[in-house]
ZAMARGU-4260 file (C-alpha; in steps of 0.2 Angstrom, whole numbers, plus 5000, padded with zeros to 4 digits):
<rodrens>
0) 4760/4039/4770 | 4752/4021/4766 | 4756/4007/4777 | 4767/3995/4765 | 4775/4012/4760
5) 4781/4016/4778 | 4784/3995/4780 | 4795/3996/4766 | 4804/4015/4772 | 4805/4009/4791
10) 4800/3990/4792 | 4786/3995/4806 | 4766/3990/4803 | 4756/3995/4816 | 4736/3990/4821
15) 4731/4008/4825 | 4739/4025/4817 | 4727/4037/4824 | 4720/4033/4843 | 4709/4043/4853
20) 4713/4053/4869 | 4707/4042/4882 | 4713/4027/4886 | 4695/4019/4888 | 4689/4024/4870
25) 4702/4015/4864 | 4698/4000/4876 | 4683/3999/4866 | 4690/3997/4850 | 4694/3980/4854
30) 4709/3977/4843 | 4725/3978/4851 | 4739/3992/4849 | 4753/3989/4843 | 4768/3986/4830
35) 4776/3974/4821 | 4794/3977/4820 | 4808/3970/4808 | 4823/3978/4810 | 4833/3970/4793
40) 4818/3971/4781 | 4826/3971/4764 | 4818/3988/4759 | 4822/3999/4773 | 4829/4015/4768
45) 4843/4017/4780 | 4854/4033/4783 | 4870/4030/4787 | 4879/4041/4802 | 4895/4042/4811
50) 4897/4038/4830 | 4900/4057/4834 | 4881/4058/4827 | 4874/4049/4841 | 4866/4061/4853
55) 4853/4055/4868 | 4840/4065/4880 | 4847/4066/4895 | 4830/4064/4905 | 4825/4049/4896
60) 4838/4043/4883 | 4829/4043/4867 | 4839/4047/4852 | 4838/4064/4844 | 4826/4061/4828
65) 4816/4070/4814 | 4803/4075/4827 | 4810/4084/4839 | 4810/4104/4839 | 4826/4113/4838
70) 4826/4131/4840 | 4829/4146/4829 | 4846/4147/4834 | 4852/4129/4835 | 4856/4129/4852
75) 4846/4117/4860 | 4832/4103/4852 | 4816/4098/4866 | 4814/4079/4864 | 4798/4072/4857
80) 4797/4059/4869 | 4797/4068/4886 | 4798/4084/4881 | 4816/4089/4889 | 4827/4104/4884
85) 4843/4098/4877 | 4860/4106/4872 | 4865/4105/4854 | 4882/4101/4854 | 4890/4113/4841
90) 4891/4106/4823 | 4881/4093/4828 | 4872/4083/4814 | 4853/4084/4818 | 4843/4069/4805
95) 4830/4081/4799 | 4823/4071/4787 | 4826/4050/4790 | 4815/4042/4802 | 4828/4025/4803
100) 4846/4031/4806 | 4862/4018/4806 | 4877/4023/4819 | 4894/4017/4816 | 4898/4015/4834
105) 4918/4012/4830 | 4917/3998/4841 | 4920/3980/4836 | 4919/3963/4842 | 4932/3954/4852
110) 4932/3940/4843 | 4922/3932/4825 | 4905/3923/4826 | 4905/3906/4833 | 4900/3891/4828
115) 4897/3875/4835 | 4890/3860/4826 | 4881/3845/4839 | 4880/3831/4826 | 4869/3816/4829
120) 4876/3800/4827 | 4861/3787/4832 | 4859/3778/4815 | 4858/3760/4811 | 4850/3751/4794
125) 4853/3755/4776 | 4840/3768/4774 | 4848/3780/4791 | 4864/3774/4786 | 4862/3782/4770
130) 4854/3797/4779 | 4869/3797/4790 | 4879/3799/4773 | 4868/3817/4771 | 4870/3821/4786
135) 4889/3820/4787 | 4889/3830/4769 | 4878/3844/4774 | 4891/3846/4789 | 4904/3847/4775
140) 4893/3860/4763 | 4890/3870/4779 | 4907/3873/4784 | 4915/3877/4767 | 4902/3893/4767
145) 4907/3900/4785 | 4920/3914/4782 | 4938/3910/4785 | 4940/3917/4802 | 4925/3910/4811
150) 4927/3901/4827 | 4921/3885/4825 | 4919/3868/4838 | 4912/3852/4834 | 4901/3837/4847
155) 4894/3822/4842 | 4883/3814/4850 | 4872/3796/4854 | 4874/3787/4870 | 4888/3799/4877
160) 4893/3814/4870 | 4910/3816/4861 | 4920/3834/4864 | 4931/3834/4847 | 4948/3844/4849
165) 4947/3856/4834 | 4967/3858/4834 | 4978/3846/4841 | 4988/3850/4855 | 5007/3849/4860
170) 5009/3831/4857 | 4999/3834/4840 | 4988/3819/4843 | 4970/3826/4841 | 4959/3821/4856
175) 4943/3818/4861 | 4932/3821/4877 | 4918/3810/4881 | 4905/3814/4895 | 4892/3802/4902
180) 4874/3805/4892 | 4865/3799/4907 | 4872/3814/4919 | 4866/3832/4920 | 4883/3841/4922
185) 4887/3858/4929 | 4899/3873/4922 | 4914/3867/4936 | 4912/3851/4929 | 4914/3855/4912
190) 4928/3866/4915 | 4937/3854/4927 | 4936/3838/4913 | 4941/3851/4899 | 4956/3858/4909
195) 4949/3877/4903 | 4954/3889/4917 | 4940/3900/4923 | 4941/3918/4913 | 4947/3929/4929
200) 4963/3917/4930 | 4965/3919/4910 | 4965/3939/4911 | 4978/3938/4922 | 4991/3925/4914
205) 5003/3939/4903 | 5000/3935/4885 | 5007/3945/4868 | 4994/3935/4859 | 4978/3944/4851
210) 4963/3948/4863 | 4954/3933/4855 | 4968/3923/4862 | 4968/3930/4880 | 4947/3927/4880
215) 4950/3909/4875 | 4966/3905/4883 | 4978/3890/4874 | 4966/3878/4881 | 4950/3886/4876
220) 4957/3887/4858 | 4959/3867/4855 | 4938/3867/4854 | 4936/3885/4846 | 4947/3889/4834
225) 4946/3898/4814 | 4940/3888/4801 | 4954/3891/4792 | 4967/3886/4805 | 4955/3870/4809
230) 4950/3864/4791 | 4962/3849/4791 | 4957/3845/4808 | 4938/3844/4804 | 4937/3838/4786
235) 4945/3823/4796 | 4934/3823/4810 | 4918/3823/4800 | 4926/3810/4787 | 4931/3799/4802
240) 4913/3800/4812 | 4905/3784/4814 | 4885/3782/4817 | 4885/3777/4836 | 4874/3764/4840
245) 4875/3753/4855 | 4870/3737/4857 | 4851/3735/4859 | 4834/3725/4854 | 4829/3733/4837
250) 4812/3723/4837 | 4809/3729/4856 | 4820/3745/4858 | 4823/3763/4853 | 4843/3770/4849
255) 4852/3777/4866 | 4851/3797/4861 | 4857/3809/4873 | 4852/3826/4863 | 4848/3834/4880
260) 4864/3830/4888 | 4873/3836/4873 | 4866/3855/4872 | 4870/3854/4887 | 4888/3851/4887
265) 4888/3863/4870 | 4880/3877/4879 | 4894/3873/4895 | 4909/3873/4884 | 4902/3889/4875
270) 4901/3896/4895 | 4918/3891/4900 | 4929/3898/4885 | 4918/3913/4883 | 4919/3917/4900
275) 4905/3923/4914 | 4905/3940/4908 | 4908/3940/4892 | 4894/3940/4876 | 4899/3935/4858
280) 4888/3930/4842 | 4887/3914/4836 | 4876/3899/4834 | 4876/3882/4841 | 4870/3870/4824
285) 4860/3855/4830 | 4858/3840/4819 | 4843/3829/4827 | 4839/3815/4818 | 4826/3806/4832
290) 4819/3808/4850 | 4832/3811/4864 | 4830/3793/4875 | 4843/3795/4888 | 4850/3808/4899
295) 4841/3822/4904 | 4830/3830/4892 | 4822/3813/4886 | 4805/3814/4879 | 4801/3793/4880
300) 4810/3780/4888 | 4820/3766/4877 | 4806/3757/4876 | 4795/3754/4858 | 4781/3749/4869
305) 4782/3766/4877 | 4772/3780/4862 | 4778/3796/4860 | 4766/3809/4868 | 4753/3815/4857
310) 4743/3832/4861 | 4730/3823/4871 | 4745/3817/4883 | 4750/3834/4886 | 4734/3838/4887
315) 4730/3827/4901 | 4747/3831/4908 | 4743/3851/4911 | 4725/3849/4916 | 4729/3835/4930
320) 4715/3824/4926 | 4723/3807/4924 | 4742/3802/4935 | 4753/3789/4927 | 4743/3786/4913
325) 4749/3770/4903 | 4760/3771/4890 | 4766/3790/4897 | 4778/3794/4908 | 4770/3811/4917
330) 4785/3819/4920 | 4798/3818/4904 | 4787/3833/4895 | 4786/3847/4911 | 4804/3840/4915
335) 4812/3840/4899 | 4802/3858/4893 | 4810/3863/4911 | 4829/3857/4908 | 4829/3865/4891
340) 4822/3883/4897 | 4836/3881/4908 | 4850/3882/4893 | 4841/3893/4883 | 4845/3905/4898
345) 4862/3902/4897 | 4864/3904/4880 | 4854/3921/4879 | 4865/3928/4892 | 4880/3924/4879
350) 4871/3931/4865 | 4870/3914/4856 | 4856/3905/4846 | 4850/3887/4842 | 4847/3882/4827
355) 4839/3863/4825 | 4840/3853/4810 | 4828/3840/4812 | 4828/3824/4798 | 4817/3812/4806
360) 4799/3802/4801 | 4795/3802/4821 | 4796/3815/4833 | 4812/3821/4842 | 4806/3833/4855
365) 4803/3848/4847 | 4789/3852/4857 | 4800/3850/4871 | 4818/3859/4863 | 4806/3874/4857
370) 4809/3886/4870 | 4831/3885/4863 | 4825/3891/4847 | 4810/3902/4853 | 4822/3912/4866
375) 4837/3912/4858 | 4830/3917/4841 | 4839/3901/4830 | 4831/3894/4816 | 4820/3877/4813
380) 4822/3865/4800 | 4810/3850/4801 | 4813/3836/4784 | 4808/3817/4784 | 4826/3815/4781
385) 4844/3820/4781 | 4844/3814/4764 | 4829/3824/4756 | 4830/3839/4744 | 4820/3849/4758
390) 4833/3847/4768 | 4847/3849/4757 | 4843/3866/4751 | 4836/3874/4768 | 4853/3867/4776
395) 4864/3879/4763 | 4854/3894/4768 | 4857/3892/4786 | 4872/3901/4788 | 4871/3917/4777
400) 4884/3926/4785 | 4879/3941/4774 | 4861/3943/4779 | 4862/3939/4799 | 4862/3950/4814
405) 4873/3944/4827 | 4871/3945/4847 | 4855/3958/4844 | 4846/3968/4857 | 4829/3977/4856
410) 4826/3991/4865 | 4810/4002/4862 | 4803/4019/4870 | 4788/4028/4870 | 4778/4043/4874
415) 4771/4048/4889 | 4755/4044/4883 | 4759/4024/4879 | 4765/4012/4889 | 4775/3995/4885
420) 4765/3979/4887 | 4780/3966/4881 | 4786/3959/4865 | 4779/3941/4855 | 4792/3936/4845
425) 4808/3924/4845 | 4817/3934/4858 | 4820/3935/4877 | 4816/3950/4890 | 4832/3957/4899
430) 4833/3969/4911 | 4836/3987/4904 | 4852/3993/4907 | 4843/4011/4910 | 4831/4002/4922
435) 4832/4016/4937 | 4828/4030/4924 | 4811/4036/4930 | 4804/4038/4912 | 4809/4022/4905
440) 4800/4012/4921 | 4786/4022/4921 | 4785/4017/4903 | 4782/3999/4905 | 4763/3995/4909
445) 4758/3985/4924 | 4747/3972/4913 | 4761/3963/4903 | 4760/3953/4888 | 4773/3940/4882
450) 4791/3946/4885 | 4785/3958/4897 | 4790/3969/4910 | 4808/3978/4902 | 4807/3989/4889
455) 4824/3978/4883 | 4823/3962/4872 | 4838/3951/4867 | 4836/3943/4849 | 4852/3935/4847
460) 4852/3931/4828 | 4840/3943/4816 | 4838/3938/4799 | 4828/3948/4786 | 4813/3941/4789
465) 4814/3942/4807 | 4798/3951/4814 | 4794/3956/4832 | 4777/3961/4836 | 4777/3978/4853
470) 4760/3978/4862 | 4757/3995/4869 | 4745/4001/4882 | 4736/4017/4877 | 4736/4031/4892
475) 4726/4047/4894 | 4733/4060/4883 | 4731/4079/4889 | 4731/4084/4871 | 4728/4080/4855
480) 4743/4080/4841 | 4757/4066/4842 | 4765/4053/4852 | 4780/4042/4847 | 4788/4024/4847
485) 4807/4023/4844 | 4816/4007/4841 | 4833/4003/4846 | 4841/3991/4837 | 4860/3986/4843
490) 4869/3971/4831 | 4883/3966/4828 | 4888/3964/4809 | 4895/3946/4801 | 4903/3954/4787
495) 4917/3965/4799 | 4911/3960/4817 | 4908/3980/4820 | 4894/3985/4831 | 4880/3994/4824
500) 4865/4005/4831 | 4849/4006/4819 | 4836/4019/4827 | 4821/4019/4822 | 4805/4033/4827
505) 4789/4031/4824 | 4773/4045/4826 | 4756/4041/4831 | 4742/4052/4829 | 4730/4056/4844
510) 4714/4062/4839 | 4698/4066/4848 | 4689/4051/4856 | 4673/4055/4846 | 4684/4055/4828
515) 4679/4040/4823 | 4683/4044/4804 | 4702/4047/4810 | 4702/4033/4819 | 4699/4023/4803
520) 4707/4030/4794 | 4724/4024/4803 | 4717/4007/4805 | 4727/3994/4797 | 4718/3978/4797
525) 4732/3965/4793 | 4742/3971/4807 | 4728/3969/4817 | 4728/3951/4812 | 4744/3944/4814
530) 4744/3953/4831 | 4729/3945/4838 | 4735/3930/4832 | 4752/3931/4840 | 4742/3933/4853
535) 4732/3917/4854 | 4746/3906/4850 | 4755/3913/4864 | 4741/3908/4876 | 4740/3890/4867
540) 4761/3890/4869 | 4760/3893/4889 | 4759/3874/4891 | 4770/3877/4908 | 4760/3888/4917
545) 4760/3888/4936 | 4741/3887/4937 | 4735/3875/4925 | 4716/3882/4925 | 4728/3899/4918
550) 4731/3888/4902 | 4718/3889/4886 | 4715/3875/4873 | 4710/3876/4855 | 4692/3876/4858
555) 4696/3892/4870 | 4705/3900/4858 | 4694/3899/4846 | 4676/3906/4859 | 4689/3920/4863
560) 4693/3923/4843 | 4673/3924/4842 | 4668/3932/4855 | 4684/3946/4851 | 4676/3946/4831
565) 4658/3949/4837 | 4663/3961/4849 | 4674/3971/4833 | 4658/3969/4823 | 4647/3978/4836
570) 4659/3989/4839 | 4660/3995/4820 | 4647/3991/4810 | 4631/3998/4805 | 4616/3990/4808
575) 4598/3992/4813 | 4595/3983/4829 | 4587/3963/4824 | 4590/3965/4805 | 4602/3956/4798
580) 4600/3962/4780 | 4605/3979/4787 | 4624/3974/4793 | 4638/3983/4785 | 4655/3984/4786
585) 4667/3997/4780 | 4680/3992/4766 | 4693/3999/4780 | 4686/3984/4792 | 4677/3972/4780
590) 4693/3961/4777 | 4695/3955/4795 | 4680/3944/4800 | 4687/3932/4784 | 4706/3934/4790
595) 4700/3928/4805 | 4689/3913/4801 | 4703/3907/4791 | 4715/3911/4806 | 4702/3898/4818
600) 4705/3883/4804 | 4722/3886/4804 | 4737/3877/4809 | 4739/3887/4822 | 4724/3887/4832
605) 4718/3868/4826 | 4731/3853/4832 | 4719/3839/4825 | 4730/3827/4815 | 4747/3836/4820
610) 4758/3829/4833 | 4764/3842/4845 | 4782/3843/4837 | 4770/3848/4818 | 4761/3862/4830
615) 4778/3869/4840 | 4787/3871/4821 | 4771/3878/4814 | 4769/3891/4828 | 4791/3894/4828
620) 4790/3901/4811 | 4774/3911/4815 | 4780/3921/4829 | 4799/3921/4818 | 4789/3929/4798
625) 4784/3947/4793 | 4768/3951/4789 | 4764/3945/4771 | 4773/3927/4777 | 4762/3926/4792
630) 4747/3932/4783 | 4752/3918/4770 | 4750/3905/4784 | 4732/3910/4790 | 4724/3912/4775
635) 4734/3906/4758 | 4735/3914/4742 | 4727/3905/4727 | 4733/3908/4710 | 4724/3903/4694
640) 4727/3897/4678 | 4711/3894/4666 | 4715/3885/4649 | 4699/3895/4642 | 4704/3913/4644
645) 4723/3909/4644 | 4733/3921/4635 | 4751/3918/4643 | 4751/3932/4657 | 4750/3933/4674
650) 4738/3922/4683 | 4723/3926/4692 | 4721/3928/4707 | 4706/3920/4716 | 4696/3918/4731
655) 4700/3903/4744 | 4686/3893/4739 | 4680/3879/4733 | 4670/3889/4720 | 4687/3892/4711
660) 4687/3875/4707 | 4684/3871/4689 | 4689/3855/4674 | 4698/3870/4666 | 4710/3877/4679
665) 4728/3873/4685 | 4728/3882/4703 | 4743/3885/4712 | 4740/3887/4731 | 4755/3894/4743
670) 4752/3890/4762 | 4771/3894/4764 | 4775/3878/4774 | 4768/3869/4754 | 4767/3874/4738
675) 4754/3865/4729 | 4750/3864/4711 | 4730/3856/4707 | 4727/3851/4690 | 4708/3850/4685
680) 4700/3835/4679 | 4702/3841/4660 | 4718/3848/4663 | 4723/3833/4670 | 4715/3820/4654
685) 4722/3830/4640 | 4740/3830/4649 | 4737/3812/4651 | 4733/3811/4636 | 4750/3817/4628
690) 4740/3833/4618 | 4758/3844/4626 | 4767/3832/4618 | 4761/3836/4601 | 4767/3850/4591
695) 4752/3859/4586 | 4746/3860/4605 | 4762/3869/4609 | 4752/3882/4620 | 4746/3867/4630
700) 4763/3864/4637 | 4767/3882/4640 | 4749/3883/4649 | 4756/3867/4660 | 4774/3874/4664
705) 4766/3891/4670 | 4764/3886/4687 | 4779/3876/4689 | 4789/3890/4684 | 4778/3901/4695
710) 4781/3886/4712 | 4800/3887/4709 | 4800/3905/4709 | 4792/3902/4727 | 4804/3886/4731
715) 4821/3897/4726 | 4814/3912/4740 | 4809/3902/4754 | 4818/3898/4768 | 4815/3884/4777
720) 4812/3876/4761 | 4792/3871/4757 | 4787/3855/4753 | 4780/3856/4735 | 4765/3845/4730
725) 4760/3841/4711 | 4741/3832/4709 | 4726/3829/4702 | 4708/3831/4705 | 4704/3817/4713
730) 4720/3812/4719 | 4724/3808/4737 | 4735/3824/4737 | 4724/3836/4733 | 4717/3836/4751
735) 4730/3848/4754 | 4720/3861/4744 | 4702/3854/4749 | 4708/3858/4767 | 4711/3875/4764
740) 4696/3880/4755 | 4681/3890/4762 | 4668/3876/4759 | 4656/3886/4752 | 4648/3871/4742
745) 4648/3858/4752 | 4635/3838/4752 | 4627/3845/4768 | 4622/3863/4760 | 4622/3859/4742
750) 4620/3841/4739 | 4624/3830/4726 | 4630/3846/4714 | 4644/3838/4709 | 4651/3842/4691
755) 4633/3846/4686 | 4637/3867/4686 | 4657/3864/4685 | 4659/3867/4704 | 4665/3851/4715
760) 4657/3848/4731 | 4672/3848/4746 | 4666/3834/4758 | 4670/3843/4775 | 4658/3845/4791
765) 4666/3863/4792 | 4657/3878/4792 | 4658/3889/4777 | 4663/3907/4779 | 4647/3913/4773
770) 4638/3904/4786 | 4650/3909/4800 | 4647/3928/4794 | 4628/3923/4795 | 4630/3915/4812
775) 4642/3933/4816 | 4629/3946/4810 | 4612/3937/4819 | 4622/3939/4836 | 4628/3955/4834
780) 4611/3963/4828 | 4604/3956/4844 | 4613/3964/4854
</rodrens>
């Protein structure tokens, strides 16, 4: 079995498919072990199964799967993870042949998904006013597309923050509750001003009302209530809001916004209906449309004087060099990254996610906010503006209520010869609920990595696209044959609100230590990838560590990524010791040194010209994409179009490169967060000129819609929406493309070239891959 084939059976890539014995041979192989994980891939092949299916090990709770040995007589099956003799329950269904198996577990949820919209209303001016119009009509758009039972609670927000009453109460006057911006409030607070009784009072009260009713309680349903039942209620609410903007200098002053203060109150409410114990699915939608000012939370003071930190702020901030430096106030970022790793632990303990929609030019604390998202598993939308088409179409694929995975848990186990390092991802580490179980802690490895130490992950909200990447910790095996991963994938569904378990069991193949044909067999090198880069933007995200001589920078990253690549290399190839024209690579290994010198120019690593809000977005939908996507942002595909050998098919793909450049060419790049279109300088004459216009140059104008027809294909698929870019050679856009392109001819290397052979020179002080593979192969030779 191929790798994409088992991706597309199971949803699972992993970095290594055969490993040796010893866990120090494969120490040496430098490249982590591991999987990448995503549980709702569109082409999983899933089996469907009852809940009286469902049967465990008792030693050490795996699920019964294709691997495991039953014997002649269907008695009893030994479990491929520990190797424990089990009963077979009589007619008992045994899932011979589907590694990914669906139980129905016949349970439901208590009550629907939740939702609960925090709107920014800090707008003044003609042009935020008519943002504050888009804003207000995405709310609507939003609402219509939730399903008619859907518990949904609205808050507004600028210098307080508004609680709207979703259904009026016995006097049928519709009310609102209005907390101080400025204060830090506290669960008893929030209840006590609410009037909502704590839930152990509730569950007491008699009621004949539904069990979403005695959850709630009458109070808790004025602020959560169906969207059918509310509809009036909050078509008026939204038609009715106001911007909220409090008297202040424009010239010298920024807008009172307490976005901090608000989540807060959100995640509170949430808290004090749901209950303590209690864990529902839902999200909280946040419409952010500038930096939170006021309140706790705030990124930079009211002042305009006062910048908004830049990465060399942070910077100075971590590394302790410089105290109260001007024009930054030290402690709004560690604070402010502090009080919002505070709610995301309260909203991961009630299953709930964050999703941000951000239309701003400036910043608004992303940087800051990004753990809400990061733990909680909520989606990032970052637009210029409420009022752009970006903005727009991500906004209506938000809520897909067919596609999401609500209140999702993780759980994974392994062999006795692998070990759990942790999880990089959009999740949070939980305690195991099988923690005391001897096999599942003595599966969890003592050197952690990310989410680490539990073999238990909540996700909150999984979309399609949603990837988790497992690091695993290779042990010594007695034997050589098989070892297995199993995924435990607990959801609930948004269609019926039942709860579902996906199990999925993985094999991986131990071979000899000195098999080094096996071993590469099994190697999948793009898996490889995206794992060691997870990797390195985890280290560059750990911006809060205790020890800040713990924390690494981009230059670090980017010694580690070479000194990891040369290390690879040596470890590999074949060579003659001191000569350079002797180095090969494999075809099974050849593809990695290039993934990873576009992976060191990336987004990712490189923070040059990006504010820290850019470089937190960037990384969020990194550590969120599957494989191709995240690949797609390392190294971008090219696609070309050449009007001398076009013919009206497909186009060509081409290297990343400023060789691919020609006078003929239409190329179409896809970086995922852009989607560019760069005409050459003859293209772009003759289209200039009018020749499509013409009749008998009718293949012209097909030669020129190509692409466009090609980017919308791309625009329709995506979610967040890309920003698409149409230039010119020559033109101030096409530095996009320029900046993506390995320079391979370049003024220092090959000067004055120019249009003299058809290829354009790309003005850069980067080195070229072909250079950095030089520089590569002379170091590992040497060694």
């Amino acid at each position: 079995m191929d790798f994409e084939q088992r991706e597309d059976i199971d949803g699972v890539r992993c970095s290594w498919n055969q490993v040796p014995r010893s866990a120090l041979q494969h120490q040496r192989n430098v490249v982590p072990l591991g999987m990448l994980y995503t549980p709702m891939n569109h082409g999983v092949e899933v089996t469907q199964a009852p809940a009286e299916a469902m049967t465990t090990c008792r030693q050490c709770q795996a699920f019964l799967n294709p691997y495991c040995r039953v014997d002649g007589t269907g008695a009893t099956w030994t479990c491929a993870m520990c190797g424990f003799h089990n009963r077979l329950t009589p007619g008992q269904t045994i899932p011979l042949q589907a590694t990914t198996v669906e139980y129905a577990t016949g349970r439901s949820s208590r009550v629907p998904p939740v939702y609960v919209y925090v709107v920014d209303t800090c707008f003044e001016g003609d042009e935020d006013l008519k943002a504050f119009q888009a804003l207000t009509d995405s709310v609507f758009e939003s609402m219509r597309s939730l399903p008619e039972d859907a518990l949904v609670g609205f808050i507004s927000y600028g210098q307080n923050v508004q609680v709207h009453e979703v259904v009026a109460g016995a006097t049928g006057v519709q009310k609102n509750w209005v907390f101080n911006g400025a204060k830090e409030y506290t669960l008893e607070e929030v209840s006590q001003n609410l009037g909502i009784l704590d839930s152990s009072l509730r569950n007491k009260q008699p009621s004949a009302a539904p069990a979403g009713d005695s959850i709630f309680g009458v109070v808790g349903q004025r602020f959560l209530s169906p969207v059918a039942t509310a509809e009036y209620q909050l078509d008026t609410i939204i038609q009715t809001l106001r911007n909220n903007a409090f008297p202040h200098c424009t010239k010298t002053q920024r807008l009172n916004r307490c976005t901090g203060a608000a989540l807060n109150v959100a995640s509170l409410l949430l808290r004090a209906v749901i209950g303590a114990t209690n864990t529902i699915g839902g999200q909280i939608l946040a419409y952010v449309g500038g930096a939170c000012t006021y309140g706790p939370g705030m990124i930079v003071s009211q002042s305009l004087k006062d910048p908004i930190r830049s990465h060399h702020d942070i910077e100075r901030q971590n590394t302790q060099i410089v105290q109260n430096a001007v024009g930054f106030n030290k402690p709004l970022t560690h604070e402010a990254r502090k009080f919002y790793g505070t709610i995301a632990e309260r909203l991961v303990a009630m299953g709930i996610s964050v999703t941000l929609l951000i239309g701003s030019y400036d910043q608004v604390g992303l940087f800051e906010m990004e753990a809400i998202c990061n733990r909680t598993g909520g989606d990032l939308v970052m637009c210029d503006s409420f009022d752009s088409t970006i903005f727009k179409q991500s906004a209506r694929m938000v809520v897909s209520t067919t596609q999401l995975c609500l209140n999702a848990t993780l759980e994974v186990r392994v062999g006795d010869s692998l070990g759990i390092q942790g999880l990089l991802g959009n999740a949070t580490a939980i305690p195991s609920a099988k923690r005391e179980n001897r096999f599942i802690s003595q599966s969890i490895a003592k050197l952690g990595l990310g989410q680490s130490g539990t073999n238990c992950w909540k996700c909150c909200n999984v979309g399609p696209q949603s990837t988790y990447a497992i690091y695993l910790e290779k042990r010594d095996s007695t034997t050589v044959g098989q070892t297995y991963v199993q995924f435990i994938f607990h959801y609930q569904s948004p269609e019926d609100g039942q709860l579902r378990l996906r199990v999925t069991t993985i094999p991986l193949q131990i071979v000899q230590d000195n098999d080094i044909a096996a071993m590469e067999y099994g190697f999948d090198q793009e898996t490889s990838l995206v794992l060691i880069a997870r990797d390195l933007v985890h280290r560059l995200q750990a911006q809060e560590a205790k020890d800040p001589q713990t924390k690494v920078g981009s230059e670090d990253v980017v010694t580690l990524l070479d000194k990891r690549l040369i290390d690879f290399c040596a470890r590999f190839a074949v060579y003659n010791k001191g000569d350079v024209n002797s180095f090969r690579l494999s075809t099974t290994y050849q593809m990695l040194p290039q993934f990873m010198y576009h992976l060191r120019r990336s987004q990712l690593v490189k923070v040059f010209n990006n504010s820290p809000d850019e470089t937190s977005y960037v990384r969020h939908l990194f550590l969120h994409e599957d494989l191709t996507n995240s690949l797609t942002m390392i190294q971008p595909t090219l696609m070309s179009y050449d009007i001398d050998n076009y013919s009206g098919g497909e186009p060509e793909p081409v290297l990343l490169d400023s060789q691919s450049l020609s006078p003929g060419r239409i190329l179409l790049l896809d970086t995922f967060f852009q989607v560019l279109i760069f005409h050459g300088s003859r293209v772009a004459q003759w289209r200039k000129a009018g020749y499509h216009e013409q009749e008998e140059y009718a293949y012209f104008k097909e030669f020129l819609e190509a692409p466009k027809s090609a980017a919308m294909q791309l625009l329709i698929e995506r979610f967040p929406l890309p920003r698409f870019i149409d230039c010119d050679e020559g033109g101030s856009q096409a530095r996009f493309l320029m900046a993506k392109l390995n320079p391979s001819t370049n003024y220092a290397s090959h000067p004055n070239n120019g249009y003299g052979s058809g290829v354009k020179d790309v003005l850069t002080d980067d080195v070229s891959l072909q250079s950095f593979m030089e520089q590569v192969q002379k170091k590992v030779v040497a060694k």
